[in-house]
N, CA, C and O of each residue as an XYZ file, in Angstrom:
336
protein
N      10.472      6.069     16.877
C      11.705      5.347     17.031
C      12.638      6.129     17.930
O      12.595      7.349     18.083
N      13.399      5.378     18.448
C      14.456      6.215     19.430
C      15.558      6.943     18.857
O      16.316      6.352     18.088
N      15.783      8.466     19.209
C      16.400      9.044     17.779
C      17.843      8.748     18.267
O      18.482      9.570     17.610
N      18.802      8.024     19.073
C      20.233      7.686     18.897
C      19.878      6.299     18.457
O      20.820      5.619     18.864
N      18.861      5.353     17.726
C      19.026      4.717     17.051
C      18.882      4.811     15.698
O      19.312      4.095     14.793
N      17.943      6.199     15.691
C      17.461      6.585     13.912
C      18.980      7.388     13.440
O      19.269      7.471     12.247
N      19.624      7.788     14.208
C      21.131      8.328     14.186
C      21.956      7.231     13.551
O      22.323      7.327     12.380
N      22.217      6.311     14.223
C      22.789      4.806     13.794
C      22.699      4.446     12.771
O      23.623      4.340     11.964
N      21.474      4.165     12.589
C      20.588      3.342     11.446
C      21.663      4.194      9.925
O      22.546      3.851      9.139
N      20.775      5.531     10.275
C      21.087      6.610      9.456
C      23.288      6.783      8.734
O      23.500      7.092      7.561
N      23.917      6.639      9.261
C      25.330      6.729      9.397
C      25.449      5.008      9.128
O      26.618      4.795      8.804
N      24.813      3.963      9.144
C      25.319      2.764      8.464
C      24.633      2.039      7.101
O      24.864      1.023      6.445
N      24.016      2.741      7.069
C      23.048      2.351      5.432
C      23.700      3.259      4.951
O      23.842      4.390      5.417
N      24.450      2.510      3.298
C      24.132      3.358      2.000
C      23.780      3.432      1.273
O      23.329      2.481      0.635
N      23.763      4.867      0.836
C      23.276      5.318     -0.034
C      22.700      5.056     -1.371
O      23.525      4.793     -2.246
N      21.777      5.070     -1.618
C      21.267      4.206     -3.069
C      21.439      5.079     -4.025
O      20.388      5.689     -4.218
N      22.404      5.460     -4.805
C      23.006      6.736     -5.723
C      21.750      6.401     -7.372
O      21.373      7.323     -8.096
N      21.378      5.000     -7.571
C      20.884      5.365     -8.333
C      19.458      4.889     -8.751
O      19.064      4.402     -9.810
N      18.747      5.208     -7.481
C      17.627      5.555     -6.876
C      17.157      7.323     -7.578
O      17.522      8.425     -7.168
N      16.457      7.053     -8.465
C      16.023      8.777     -9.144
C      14.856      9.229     -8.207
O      13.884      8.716     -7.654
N      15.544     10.639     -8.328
C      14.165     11.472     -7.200
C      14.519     11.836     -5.870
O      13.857     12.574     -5.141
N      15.743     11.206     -5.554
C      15.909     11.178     -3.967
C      15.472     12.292     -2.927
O      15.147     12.035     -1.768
N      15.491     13.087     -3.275
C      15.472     14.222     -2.830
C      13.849     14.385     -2.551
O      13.324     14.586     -1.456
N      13.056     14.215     -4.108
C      11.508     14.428     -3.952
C      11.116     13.045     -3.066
O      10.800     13.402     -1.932
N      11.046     11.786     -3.199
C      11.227     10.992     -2.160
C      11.554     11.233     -0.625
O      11.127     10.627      0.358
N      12.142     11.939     -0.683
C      12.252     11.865      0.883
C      11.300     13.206      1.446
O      10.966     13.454      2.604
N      11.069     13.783      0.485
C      10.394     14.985      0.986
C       9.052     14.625      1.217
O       8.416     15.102      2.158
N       8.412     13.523      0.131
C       7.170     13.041      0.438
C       6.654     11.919      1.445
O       5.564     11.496      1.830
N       8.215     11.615      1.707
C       8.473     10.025      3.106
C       7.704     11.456      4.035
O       6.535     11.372      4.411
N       8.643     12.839      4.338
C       8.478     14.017      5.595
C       6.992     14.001      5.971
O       6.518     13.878      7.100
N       6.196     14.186      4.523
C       5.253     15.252      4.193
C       3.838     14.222      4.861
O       2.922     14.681      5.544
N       4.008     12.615      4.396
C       3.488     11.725      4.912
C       3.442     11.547      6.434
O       2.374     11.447      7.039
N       4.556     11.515      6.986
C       4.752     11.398      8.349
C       3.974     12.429      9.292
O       3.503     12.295     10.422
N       4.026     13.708      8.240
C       3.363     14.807      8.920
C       2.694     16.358      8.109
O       2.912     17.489      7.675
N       1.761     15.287      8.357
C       0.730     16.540      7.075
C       1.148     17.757      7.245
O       1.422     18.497      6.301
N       1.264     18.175      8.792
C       1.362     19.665      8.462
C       2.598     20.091      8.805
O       2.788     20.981      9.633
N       3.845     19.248      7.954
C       4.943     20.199      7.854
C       5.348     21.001      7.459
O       4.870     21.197      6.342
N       6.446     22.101      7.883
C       6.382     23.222      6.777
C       7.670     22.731      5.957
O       8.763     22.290      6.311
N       7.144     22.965      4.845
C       7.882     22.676      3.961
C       8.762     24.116      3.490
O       8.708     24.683      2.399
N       9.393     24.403      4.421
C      10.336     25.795      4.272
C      11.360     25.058      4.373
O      11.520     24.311      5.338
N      12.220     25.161      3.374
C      13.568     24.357      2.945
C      14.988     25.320      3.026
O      15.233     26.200      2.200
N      15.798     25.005      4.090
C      16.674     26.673      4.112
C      18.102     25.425      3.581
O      18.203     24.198      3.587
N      18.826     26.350      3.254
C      20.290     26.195      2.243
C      21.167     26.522      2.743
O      21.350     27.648      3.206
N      22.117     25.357      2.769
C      23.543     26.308      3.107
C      24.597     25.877      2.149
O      24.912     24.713      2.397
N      25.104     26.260      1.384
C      25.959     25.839      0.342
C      25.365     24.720     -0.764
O      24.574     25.113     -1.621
N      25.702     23.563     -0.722
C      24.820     22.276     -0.997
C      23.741     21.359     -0.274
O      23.102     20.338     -0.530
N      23.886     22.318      0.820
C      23.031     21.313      1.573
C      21.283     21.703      2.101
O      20.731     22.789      2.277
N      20.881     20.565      2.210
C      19.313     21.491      2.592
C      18.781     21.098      3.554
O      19.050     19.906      3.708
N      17.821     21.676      4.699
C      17.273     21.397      5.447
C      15.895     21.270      5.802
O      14.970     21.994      5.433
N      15.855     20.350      6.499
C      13.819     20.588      6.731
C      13.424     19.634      7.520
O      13.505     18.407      7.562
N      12.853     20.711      8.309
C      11.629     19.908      9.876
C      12.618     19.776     10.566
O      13.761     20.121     10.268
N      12.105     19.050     11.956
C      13.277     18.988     12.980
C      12.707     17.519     13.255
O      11.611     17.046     13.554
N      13.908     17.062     13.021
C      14.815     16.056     13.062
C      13.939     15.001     14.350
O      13.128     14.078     14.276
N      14.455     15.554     15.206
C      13.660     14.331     16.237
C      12.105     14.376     16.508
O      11.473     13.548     17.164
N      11.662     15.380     15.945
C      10.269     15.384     16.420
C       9.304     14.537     15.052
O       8.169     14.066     15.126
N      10.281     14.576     13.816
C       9.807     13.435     13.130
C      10.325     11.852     13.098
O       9.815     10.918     12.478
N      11.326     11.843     13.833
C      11.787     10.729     13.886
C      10.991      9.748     14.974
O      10.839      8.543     14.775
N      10.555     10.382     16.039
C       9.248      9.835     17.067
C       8.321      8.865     16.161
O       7.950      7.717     16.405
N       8.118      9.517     15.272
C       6.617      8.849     14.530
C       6.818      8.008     13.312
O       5.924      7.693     12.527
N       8.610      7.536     13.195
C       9.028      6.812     12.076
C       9.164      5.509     12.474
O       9.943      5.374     13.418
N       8.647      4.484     12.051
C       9.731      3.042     12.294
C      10.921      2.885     11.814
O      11.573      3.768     11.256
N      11.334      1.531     12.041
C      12.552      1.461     11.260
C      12.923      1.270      9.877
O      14.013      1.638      9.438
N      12.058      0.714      9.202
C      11.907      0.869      7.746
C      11.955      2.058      7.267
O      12.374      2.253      6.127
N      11.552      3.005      8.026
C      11.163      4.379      7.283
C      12.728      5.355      7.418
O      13.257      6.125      6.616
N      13.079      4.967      8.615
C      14.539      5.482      8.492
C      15.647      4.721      7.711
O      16.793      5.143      7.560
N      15.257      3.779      7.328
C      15.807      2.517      6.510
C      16.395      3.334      5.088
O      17.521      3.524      4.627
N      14.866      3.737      4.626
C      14.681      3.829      3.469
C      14.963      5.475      3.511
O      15.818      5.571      2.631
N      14.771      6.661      3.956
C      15.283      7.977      4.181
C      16.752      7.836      4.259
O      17.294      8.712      3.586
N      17.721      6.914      4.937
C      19.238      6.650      4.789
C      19.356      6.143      3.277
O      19.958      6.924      2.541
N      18.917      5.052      2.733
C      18.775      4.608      1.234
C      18.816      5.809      0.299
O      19.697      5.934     -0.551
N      17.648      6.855      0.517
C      17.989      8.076     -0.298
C      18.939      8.999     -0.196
O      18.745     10.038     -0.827
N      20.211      8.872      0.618
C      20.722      9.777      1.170
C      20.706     10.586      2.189
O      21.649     11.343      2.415
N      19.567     10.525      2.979
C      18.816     11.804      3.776
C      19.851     11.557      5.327
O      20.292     10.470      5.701
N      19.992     12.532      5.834
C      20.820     12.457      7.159
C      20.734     13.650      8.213
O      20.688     14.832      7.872
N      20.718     13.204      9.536
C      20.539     14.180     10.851
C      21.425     15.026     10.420
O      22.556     14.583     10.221
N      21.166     16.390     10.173
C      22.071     17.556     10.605
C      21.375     18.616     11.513
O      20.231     18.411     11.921
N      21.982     19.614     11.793
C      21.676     20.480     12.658
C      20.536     20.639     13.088
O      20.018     21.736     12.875
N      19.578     19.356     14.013
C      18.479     19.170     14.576
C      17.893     18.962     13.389
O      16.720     19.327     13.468
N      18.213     18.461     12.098
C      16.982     18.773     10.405
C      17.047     17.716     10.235
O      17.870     17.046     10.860
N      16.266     17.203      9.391
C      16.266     16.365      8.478
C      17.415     17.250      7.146
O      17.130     18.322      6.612
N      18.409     16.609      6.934
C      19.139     17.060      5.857
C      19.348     16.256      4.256
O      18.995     15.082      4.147
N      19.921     16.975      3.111
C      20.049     15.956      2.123
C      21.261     16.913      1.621
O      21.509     18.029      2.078
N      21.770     16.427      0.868
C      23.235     17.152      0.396
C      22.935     17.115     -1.433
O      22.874     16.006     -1.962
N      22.787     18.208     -2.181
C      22.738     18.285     -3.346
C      24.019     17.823     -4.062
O      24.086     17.858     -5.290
């Protein structure tokens, strides 16, 4: 998908707050997309990061960013991010 539209997508869907798991959900949406991600998860206060951002967003449709915005999940600093 084109990532200033997975950007979009991402910043106008919300959040499904009571959707349980969100977090493990989206990690297994990542893990699917790309077997061999590393799943090294770095922290900064509440927030977490993992993989880079546009190089999984290439291989997502739009449903899939649909549903990664639904869980909360959002572009930060080139990552895939989620906010605890």
């Amino acid at each position: 998908m084109d990532i200033d539209k997975a950007k979009m997508i991402l910043k106008t869907i919300p959040t499904e707050f009571a959707i349980e798991n969100r977090f493990v959900l989206g990690i297994q949406i990542l893990a699917n997309i790309d077997p061999k991600l590393d799943l090294s998860v770095s922290f900064r206060h509440e927030q977490m990061f993992i993989g880079n951002f546009e190089e999984l967003v290439t291989l997502m449709d739009q449903g899939v960013i649909k549903t990664m915005a639904e869980l909360g999940w959002v572009e930060d600093e080139d990552s895939w991010s989620f906010y605890s």
